[in-house]
C-alpha positions in Angstrom: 14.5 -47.6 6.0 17.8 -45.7 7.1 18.7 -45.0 3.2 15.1 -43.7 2.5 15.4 -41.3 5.3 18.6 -40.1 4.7 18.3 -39.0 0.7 15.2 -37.3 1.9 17.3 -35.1 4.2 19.8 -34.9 1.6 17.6 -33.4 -1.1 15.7 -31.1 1.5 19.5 -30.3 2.9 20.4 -29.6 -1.2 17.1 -27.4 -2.2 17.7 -25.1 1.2 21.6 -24.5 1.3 22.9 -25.9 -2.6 26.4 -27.7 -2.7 29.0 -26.1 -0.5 32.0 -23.9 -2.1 34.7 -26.4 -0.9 32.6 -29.5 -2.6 32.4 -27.7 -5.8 36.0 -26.7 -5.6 36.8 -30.2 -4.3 35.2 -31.9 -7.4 37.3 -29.4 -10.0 40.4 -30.9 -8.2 39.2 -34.0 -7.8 38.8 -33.9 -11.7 41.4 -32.2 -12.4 43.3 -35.5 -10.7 41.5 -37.6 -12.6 42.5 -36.2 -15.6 46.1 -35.9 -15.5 46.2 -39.3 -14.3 44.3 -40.7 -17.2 46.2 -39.0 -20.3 49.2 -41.4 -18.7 47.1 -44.4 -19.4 46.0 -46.7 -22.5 42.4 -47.7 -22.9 42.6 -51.0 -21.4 44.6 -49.7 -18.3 41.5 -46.9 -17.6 38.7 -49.3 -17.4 41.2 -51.3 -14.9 42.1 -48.0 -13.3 38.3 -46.7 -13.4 37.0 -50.3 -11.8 39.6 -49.6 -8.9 38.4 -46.1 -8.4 35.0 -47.3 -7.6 35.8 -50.2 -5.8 38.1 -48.1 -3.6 35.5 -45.2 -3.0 32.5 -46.6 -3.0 33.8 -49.9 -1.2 35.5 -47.6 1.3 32.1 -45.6 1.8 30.2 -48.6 2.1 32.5 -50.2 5.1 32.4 -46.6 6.8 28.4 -46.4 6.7 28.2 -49.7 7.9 30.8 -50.0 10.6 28.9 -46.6 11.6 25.7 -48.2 11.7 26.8 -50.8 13.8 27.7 -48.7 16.4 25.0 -45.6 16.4 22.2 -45.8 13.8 21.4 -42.3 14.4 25.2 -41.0 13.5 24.9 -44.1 10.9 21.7 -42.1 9.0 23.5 -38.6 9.6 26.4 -39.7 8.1 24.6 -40.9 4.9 22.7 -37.9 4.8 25.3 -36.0 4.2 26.8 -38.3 1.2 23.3 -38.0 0.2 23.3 -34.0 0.2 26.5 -34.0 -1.4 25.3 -36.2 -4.3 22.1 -34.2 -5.4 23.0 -30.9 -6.7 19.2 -29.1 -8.0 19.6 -26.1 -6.2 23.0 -25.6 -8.2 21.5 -25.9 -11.6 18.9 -23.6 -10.1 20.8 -21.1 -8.9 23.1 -20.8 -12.2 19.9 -21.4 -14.2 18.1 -18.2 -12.4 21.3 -15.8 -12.8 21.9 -16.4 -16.6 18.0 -15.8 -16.8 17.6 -12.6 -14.8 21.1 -11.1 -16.8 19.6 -11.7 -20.5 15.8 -11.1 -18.9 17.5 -7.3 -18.3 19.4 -6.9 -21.1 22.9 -7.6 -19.4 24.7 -9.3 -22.0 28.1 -9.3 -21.1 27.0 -10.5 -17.9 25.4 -13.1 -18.9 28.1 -14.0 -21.5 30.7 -14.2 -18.0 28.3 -15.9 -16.2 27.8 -18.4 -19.5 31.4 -19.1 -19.9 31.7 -19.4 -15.6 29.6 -22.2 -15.2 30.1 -24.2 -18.5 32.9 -25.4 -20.9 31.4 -25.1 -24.6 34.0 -21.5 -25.7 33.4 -18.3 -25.6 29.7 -16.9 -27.1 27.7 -13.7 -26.4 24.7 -13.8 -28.6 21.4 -14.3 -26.5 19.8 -17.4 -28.1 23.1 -19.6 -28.1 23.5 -18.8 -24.3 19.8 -19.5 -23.8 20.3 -22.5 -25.7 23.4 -23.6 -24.0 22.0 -23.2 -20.7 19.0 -25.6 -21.5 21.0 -28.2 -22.6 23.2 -28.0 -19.4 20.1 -28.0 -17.4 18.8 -30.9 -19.1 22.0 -32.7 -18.6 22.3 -31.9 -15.0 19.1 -32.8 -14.2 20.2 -36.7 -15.1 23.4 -37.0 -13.6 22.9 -34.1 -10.5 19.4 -34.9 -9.4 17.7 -38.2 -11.0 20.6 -40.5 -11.8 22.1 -39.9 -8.0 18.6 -40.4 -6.8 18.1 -43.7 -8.7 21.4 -45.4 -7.2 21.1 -44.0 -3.9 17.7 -45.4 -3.7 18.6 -49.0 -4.8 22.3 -49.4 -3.3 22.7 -46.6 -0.5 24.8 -44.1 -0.1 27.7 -46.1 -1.8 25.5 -46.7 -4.7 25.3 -42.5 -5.5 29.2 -42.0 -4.7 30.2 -44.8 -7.1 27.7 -43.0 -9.5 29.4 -39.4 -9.3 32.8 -40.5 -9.8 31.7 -42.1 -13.0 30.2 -38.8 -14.3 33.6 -36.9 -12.9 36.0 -39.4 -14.4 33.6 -39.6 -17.6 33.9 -35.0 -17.6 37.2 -34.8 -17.0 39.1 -37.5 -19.5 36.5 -37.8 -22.2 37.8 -41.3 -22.6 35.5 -43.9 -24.8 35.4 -46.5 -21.6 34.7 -43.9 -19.1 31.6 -42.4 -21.5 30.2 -46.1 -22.1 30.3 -46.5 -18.3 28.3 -43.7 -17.8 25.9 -44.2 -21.1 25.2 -47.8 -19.0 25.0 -46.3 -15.6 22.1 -43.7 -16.8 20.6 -46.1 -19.3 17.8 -46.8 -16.6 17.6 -43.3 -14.7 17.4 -41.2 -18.2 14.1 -43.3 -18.9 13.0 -42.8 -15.4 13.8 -38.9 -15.7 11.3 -39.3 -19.9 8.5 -40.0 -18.2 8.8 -37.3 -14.7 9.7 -34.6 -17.2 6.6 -35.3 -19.6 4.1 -35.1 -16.5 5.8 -32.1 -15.3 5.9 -30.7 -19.2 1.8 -31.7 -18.7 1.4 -30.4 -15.4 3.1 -26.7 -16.6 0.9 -26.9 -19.7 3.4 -26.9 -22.0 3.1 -28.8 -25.8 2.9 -31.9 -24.8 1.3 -33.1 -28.1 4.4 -31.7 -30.1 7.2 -33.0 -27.5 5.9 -36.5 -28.2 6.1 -35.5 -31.6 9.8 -34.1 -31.8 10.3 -36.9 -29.0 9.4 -40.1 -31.6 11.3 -38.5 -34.5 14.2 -37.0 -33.0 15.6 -39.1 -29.6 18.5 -41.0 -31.5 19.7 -38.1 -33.7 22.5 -37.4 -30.7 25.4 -40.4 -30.6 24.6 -41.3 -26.9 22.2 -44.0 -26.2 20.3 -41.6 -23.6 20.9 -37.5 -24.2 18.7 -38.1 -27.4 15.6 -39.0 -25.4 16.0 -36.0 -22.9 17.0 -33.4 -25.2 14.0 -34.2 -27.9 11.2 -33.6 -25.1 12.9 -30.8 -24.0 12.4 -29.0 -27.4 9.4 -30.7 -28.6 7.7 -29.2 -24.9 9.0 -25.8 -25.9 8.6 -25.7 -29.6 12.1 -24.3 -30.0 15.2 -25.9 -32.2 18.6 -27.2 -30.4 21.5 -27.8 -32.4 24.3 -29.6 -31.4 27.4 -28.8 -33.5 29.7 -31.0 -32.3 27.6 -33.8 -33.5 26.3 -31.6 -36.3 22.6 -32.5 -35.1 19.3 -30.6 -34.9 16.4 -31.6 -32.7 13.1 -30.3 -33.1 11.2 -27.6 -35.2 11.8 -23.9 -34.6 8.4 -22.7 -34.4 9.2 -19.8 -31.9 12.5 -18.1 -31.6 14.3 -19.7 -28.2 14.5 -16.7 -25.8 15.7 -16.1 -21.8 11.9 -17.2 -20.7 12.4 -20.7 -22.4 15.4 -21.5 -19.2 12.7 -20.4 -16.7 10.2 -23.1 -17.8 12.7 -25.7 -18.5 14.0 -25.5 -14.9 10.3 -25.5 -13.8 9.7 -29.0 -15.5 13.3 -30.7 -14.2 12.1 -28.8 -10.5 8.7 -30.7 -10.8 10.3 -33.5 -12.3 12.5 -33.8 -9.6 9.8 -33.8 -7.2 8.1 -36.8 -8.7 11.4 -38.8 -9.0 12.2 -38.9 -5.6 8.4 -39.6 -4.2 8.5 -42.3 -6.5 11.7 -43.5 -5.8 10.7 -43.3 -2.5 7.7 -44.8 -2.6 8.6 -48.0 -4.7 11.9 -48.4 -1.6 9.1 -48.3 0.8 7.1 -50.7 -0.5 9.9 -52.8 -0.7 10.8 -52.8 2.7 7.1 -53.1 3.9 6.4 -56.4 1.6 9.7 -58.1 2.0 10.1 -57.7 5.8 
């Protein structure tokens, strides 16, 4: 009951204040760590070195929340709170989602170009659509492993659980490695199908094109390498009848019936918002029921 409590704190602490300055900065040195330590290493030494990351976080976390509990259940469910708050991040892809919106919205383009090369990694670009595009996919990426994925192992393991989860996606960002991306392909396999199904009653719900996102949805999902960014990216442009194109992976998913413009990031953030919503009733919910039936 403690852990349902807390990530329900944690996501209203996340959608009123967003993720502190000296967390964000904390992860880019965190990462930054991460990285420098990994270009030392040969494959088979990272997956030891990533296995002993985890177990020394997340084990660490999971002896503090429980030698906390112990002593003070009330400090114990703050406590975890706080891990849980520090986990979710949808006010963040919110708040960088509304700025690059409002900049192209009035015309600002070299705003919005800064902004655009601020908050992601993909080079330099100024033309409208590719920014518009750009900042879609990072919002549909975010939305798995900020909000949903977080969520999902918080919900099943505890705070621990959603710790052990975010140093998988930092150590996966920062070193690129093949074991660290396989790791994190696995660790979302069940949350990205979770996140299918939120985001196509949300899609519903918005009255988008639901009829052509489970179109573009059954054609396209495994035109992208990863087992799971397929699936998320193919509703997302079949819902808003517009054309991604990937061109690292020289990929193209869905049909360009409209011409992607600054309104497409509104809605997009509207359905991962919504979708948000559901997962964590749901999550919720199913934890509850859980606890009711087995105690």
């Amino acid at each position: 009951m403690s852990v349902i409590i807390s990530i329900v704190i944690g996501y209203l602490l996340d959608m009123l204040i967003g993720t502190p300055k000296f967390i964000r900065k904390l992860r880019v040195v965190f990462g930054a760590l991460i990285k420098k330590l990994f270009s030392k290493l040969n494959l088979k030494v990272g997956v030891v070195v990533t296995l002993c990351i985890l177990i020394l976080f997340g084990g660490g976390i999971y002896a503090l929340l429980r030698f906390i509990e112990y002593y003070n259940m009330i400090i114990s469910i703050i406590a975890e709170s706080v891990i849980c708050y520090f986990c979710i991040s949808c006010k963040d892809i919110k708040n960088n989602a509304e700025r690059v919106h409002k900049a192209l919205k009035r015309g600002y383009i070299k705003r919005a170009t800064k902004l655009f090369n601020t908050i992601t990694d993909n080079g330099e670009i100024n033309e409208p659509r590719e920014i518009a595009e750009n900042i879609i996919v990072m919002i549909m990426d975010s939305s798995v492993d900020k909000v949903i994925a977080p969520m999902f192992y918080i919900l099943v393991f505890g705070g621990f659980g959603g710790v052990c989860y975010k140093l998988i996606v930092i150590i996966s960002n920062s070193t690129g490695s093949i074991s660290a991306r396989i790791l994190k392909n696995i660790a979302e396999f069940i949350p990205v199908r979770f996140a299918v199904v939120f985001m196509f009653i949300s899609a519903k719900l918005l009255k988008m094109d639901l009829k052509n996102g489970i179109k573009i949805f059954k054609r396209d999902r495994y035109k992208l390498k990863s087992l799971n960014r397929g699936l998320i990216m193919s509703l997302c442009s079949g819902v808003l009848c517009v054309q991604l194109n990937f061109r690292k992976s020289d990929a193209v998913i869905g049909d360009n019936n409209k011409v992607l413009t600054h309104n497409d990031i509104k809605r997009t953030f509207e359905m991962i918002n919504i979708a948000s919503l559901f997962a964590i009733v749901t999550f919720v919910a199913v934890r509850l029921f859980i606890v009711i039936f087995t105690f």
